[in-house]
C-alpha positions in Angstrom: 22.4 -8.2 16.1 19.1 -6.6 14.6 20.0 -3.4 16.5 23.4 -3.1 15.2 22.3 -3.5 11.3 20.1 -0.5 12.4 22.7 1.8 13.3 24.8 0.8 10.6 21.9 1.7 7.8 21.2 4.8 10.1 24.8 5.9 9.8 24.9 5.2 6.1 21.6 7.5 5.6 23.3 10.3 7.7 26.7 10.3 4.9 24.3 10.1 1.8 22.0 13.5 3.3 26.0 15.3 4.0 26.2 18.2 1.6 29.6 20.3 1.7 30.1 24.0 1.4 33.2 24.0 -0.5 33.8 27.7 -0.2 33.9 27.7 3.6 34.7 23.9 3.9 37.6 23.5 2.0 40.9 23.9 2.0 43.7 23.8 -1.2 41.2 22.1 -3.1 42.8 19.8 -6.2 40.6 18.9 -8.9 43.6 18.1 -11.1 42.7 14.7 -10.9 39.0 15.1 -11.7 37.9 14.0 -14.9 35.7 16.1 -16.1 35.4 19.3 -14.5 33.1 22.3 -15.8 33.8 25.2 -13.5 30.8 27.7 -15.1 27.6 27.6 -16.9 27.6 26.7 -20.7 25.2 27.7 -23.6 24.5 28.7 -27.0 23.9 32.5 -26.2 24.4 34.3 -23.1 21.7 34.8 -20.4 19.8 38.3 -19.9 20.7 38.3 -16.6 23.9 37.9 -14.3 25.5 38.9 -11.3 28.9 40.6 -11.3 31.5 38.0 -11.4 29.7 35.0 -12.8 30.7 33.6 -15.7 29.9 31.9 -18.8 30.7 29.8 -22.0 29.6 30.4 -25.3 29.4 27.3 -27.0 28.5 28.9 -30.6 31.2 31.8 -30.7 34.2 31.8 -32.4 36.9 29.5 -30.8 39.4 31.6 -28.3 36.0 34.2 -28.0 33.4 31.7 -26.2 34.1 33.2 -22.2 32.3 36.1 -21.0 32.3 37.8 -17.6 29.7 39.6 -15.7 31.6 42.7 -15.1 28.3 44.7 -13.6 24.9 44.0 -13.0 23.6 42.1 -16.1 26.4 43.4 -18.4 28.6 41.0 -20.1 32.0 41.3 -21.2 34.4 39.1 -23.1 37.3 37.7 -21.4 39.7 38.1 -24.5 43.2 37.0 -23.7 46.0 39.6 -23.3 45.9 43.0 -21.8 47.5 46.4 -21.9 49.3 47.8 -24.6 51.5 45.1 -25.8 50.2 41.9 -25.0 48.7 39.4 -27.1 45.1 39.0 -28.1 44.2 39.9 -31.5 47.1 39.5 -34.4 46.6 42.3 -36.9 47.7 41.8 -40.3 48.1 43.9 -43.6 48.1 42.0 -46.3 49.2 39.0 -45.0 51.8 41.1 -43.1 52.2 41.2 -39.4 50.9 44.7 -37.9 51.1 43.5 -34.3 49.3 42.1 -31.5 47.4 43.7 -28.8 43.7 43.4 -26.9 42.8 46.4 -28.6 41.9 46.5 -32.1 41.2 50.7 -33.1 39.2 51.1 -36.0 39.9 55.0 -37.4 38.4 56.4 -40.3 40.6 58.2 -43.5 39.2 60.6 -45.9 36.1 59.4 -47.9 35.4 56.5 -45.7 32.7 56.2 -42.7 32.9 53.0 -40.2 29.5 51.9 -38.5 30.9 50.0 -35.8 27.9 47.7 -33.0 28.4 45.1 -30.4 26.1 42.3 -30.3 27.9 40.0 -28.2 29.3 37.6 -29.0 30.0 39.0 -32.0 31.2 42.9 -33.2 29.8 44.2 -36.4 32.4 46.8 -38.6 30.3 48.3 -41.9 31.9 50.7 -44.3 30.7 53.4 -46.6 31.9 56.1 -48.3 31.5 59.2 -48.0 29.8 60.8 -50.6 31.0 64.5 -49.5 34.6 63.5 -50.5 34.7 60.6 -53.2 33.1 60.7 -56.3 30.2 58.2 -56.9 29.9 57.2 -60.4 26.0 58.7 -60.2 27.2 61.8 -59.0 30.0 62.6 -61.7 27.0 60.9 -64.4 24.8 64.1 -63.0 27.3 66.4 -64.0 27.0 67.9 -60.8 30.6 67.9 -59.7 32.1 70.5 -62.1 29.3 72.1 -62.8 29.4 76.2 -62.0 26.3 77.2 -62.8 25.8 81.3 -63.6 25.5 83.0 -60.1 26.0 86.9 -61.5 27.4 88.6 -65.1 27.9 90.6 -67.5 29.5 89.9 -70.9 33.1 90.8 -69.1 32.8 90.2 -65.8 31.0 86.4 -64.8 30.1 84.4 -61.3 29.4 81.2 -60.9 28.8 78.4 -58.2 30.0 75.0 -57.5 28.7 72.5 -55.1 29.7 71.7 -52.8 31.1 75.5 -52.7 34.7 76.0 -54.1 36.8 77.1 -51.3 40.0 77.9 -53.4 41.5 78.2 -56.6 44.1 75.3 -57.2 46.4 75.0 -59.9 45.1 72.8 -62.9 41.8 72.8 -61.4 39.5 72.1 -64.6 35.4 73.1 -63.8 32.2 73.5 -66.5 31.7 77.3 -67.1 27.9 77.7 -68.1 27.3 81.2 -69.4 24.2 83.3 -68.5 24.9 86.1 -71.3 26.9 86.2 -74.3 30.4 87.6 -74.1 30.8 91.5 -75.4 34.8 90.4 -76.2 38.0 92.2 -74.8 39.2 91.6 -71.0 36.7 89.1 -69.0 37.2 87.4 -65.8 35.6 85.2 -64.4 34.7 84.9 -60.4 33.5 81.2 -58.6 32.1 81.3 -55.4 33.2 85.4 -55.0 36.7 84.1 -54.3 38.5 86.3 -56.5 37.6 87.3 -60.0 40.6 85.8 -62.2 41.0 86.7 -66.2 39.3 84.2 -68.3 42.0 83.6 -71.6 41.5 81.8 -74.7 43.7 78.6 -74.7 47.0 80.2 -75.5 46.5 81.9 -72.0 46.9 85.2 -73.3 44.1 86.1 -75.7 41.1 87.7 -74.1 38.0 86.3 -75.2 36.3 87.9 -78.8 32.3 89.0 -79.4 31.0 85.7 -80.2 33.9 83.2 -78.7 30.9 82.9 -75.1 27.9 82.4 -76.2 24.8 82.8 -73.5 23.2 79.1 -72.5 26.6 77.2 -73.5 29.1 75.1 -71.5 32.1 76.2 -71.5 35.8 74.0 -70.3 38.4 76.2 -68.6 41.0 75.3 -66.1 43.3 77.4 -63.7 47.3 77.6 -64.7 47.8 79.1 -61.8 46.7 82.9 -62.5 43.9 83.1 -64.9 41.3 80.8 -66.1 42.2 78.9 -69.8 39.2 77.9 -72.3 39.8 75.2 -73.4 38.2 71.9 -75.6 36.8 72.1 -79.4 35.4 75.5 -80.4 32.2 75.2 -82.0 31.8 77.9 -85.1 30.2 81.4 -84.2 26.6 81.9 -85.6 25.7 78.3 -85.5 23.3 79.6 -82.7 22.0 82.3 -84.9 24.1 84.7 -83.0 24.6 88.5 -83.9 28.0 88.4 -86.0 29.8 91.1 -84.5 32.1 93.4 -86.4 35.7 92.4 -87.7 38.5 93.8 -86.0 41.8 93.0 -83.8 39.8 91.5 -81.5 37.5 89.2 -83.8 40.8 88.4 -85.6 41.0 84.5 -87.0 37.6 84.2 -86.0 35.6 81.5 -88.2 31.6 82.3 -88.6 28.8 79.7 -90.2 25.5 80.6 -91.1 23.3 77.3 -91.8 21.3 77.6 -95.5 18.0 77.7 -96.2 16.4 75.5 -98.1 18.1 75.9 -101.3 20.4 78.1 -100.0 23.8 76.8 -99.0 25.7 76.7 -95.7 28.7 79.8 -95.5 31.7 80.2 -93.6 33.8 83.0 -93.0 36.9 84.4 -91.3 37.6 87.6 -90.0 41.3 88.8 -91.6 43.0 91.5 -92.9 44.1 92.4 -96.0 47.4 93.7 -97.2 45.8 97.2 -96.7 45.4 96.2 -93.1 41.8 96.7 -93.4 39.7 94.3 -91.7 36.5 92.2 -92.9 35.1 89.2 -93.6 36.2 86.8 -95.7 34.4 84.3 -97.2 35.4 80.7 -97.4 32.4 79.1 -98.7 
């Protein structure tokens, strides 16, 4: 009796010590019925290290982004759903719009804009910025920098200037600051940006030519391209307000208005240049 108890306990110590290798062991194994069942490691941020084909569960990512797969030697990869070109994974909308659907999600920059894209799984970072070499940055257009064409080479008919960033051609309505390095002589001028072409700078009928005195040395001039010359344009500030040489009346001083600021106790004067019934030029004073 004593003997058999023994064998029985013996037997029963020999099941509880059984261990089973399922992988060569088993057969159609059905854990359907199991309640629960956890098939791979879990945790709040994946490990440093892992053998290709493990996997593992994110339990902080973002729902439907928690499984990652060891697809080499310590390199994780998500296990997003979907797969080639048109199957499903991430739904891309445009304002609130269906795009499509794919595993792929391209991120391609347009003019003016700069993506910084990192992976830190689980999670991928997207920054924009502009780009400063194509939009305008409210400091930049506050420097005056943009239209700026500062005095490169001249004479008082023939001017340069440059832009930055360089000009690289001449565009129809293009407007741009004209800064004069020495005073026009009058007559036919043009004016040449970034040695693309010299083009005849008009008054802002498009036809005149600049008069002695209308481009004074150290001012800022507005013109703007009509397509075949240069246009001044903007309010004209009086001749000889500067203390500027007053050149001689003629044809091409016609209409001209000149003030000479007063002493004191000796009042302001302004003149135009006209002609007379005699056709004889000169002068005139209106104050």
């Amino acid at each position: 009796m004593y003997r058999f108890a023994w064998l029985v306990l013996l037997a029963g110590s020999c099941v509880a010590q059984t261990q089973v290798d399922l992988r060569t062991q088993s057969k159609s194994a059905d854990f359907s019925a199991v309640s629960p069942t956890k098939p791979m490691t879990i945790g709040a941020s994946l490990p440093g290290t892992c053998t290709t084909g493990q996997m593992f569960f994110v339990t902080t990512a973002t729902a439907g982004q928690n499984l990652y797969g060891c697809v080499a030697t310590n390199s994780w990869s998500l296990e997003a759903g979907g797969g080639g070109g048109g199957g499903s994974g991430v739904t891309v909308q445009s304002a609130g719009t269906n795009v499509g659907s794919a595993a792929t999600l391209n991120f391609t920059t347009g003019a003016g804009s700069i993506y910084a894209i990192s992976s830190t799984p689980p999670s991928i970072s997207v920054q924009s910025s502009a780009d400063t070499g194509v939009l305008l940055t409210q400091a930049r257009e506050q420097s005056g920098g943009p239209l700026l064409c500062a005095p490169a080479t001249g004479s008082g008919t023939a001017y340069g200037c440059s832009m930055s960033p360089t000009l690289t051609q001449y565009t129809l309505g293009m407007a741009l600051d004209f800064k004069a390095d020495v005073s026009g002589s009058g007559g036919a001028t043009t004016l040449n940006v970034d040695f693309l072409g010299a083009k005849s700078l008009k008054l802002a009928d498009g036809a005149t030519d600049p008069g002695p005195g209308d481009i004074t040395a150290g001012r800022l001039y507005v013109v703007w391209y009509d397509g075949s010359v240069f246009r001044m344009t903007g309010a004209v500030v009086p001749a000889g307000v500067l203390g500027e040489s007053q050149p001689t009346c003629g044809t091409a001083v016609r209409g001209r208005l000149w003030f000479v600021a007063g002493g004191a106790g000796t009042k302001d004067s302004l003149s135009v240049c006209a002609k007379d019934a005699s056709n004889a030029y000169a002068w005139r004073s209106l104050y």
